[in-house]
C-alpha positions in Angstrom: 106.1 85.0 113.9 109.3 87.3 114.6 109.3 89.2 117.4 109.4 92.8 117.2 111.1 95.0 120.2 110.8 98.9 120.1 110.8 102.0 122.8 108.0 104.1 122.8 106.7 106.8 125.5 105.8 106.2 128.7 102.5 108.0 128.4 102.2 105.9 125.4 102.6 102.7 126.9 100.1 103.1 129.6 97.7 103.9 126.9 98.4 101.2 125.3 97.9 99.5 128.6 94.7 101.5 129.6 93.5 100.5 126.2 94.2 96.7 126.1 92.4 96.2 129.2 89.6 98.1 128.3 89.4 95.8 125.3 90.5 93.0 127.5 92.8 91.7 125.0 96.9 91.4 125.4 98.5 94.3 124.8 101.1 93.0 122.3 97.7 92.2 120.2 96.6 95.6 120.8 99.8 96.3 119.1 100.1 94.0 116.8 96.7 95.4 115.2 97.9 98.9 115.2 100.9 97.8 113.5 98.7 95.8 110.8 96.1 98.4 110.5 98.8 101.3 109.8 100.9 98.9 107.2 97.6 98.4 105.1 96.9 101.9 105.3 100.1 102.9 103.8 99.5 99.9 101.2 96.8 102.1 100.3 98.4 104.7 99.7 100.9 103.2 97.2 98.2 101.4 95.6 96.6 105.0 94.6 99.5 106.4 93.9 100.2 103.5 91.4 96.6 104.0 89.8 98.0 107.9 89.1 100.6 107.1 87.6 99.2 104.1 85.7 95.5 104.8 85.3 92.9 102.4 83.7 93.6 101.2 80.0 90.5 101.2 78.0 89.8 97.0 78.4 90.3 97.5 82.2 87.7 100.5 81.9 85.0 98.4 79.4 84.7 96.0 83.0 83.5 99.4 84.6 80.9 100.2 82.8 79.4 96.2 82.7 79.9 97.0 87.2 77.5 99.8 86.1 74.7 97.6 84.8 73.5 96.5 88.4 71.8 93.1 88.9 70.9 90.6 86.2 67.2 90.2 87.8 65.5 92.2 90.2 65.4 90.3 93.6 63.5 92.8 95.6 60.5 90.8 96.0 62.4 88.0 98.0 62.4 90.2 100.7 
């Protein structure tokens, strides 16, 4: 792991506080999965922008419509 080191607020930073304890976990893993959940978010992003500029081809789409066919058997009565 690297260690990351960065000034923030100080309102900020007893939120994060205030927020750690109420979830009674560390606050650099509070951080840690802010950090993580906003880099996946932005992964997103690219990722859709990448689709619009490189949509399906038609093999890629022929997969869709087989998604579309829904189960092989009907399982309903196992429940």
């Amino acid at each position: 792991m690297t260690m990351l080191s960065f000034r923030v607020a100080d309102a900020e930073a007893r939120q994060a506080s205030h927020w750690a304890k109420r979830l009674g976990v560390d606050r650099s893993e509070l951080l840690r999965e802010a950090l993580h959940a906003h880099l996946v978010r932005l992964a997103g992003e690219s990722d859709a922008a990448a689709w619009w500029t490189a949509p399906l081809d038609a093999g890629e789409q022929l997969l869709a419509a087989i998604a579309d066919w829904g189960p092989a058997e009907d399982w309903s009565d196992w429940a």
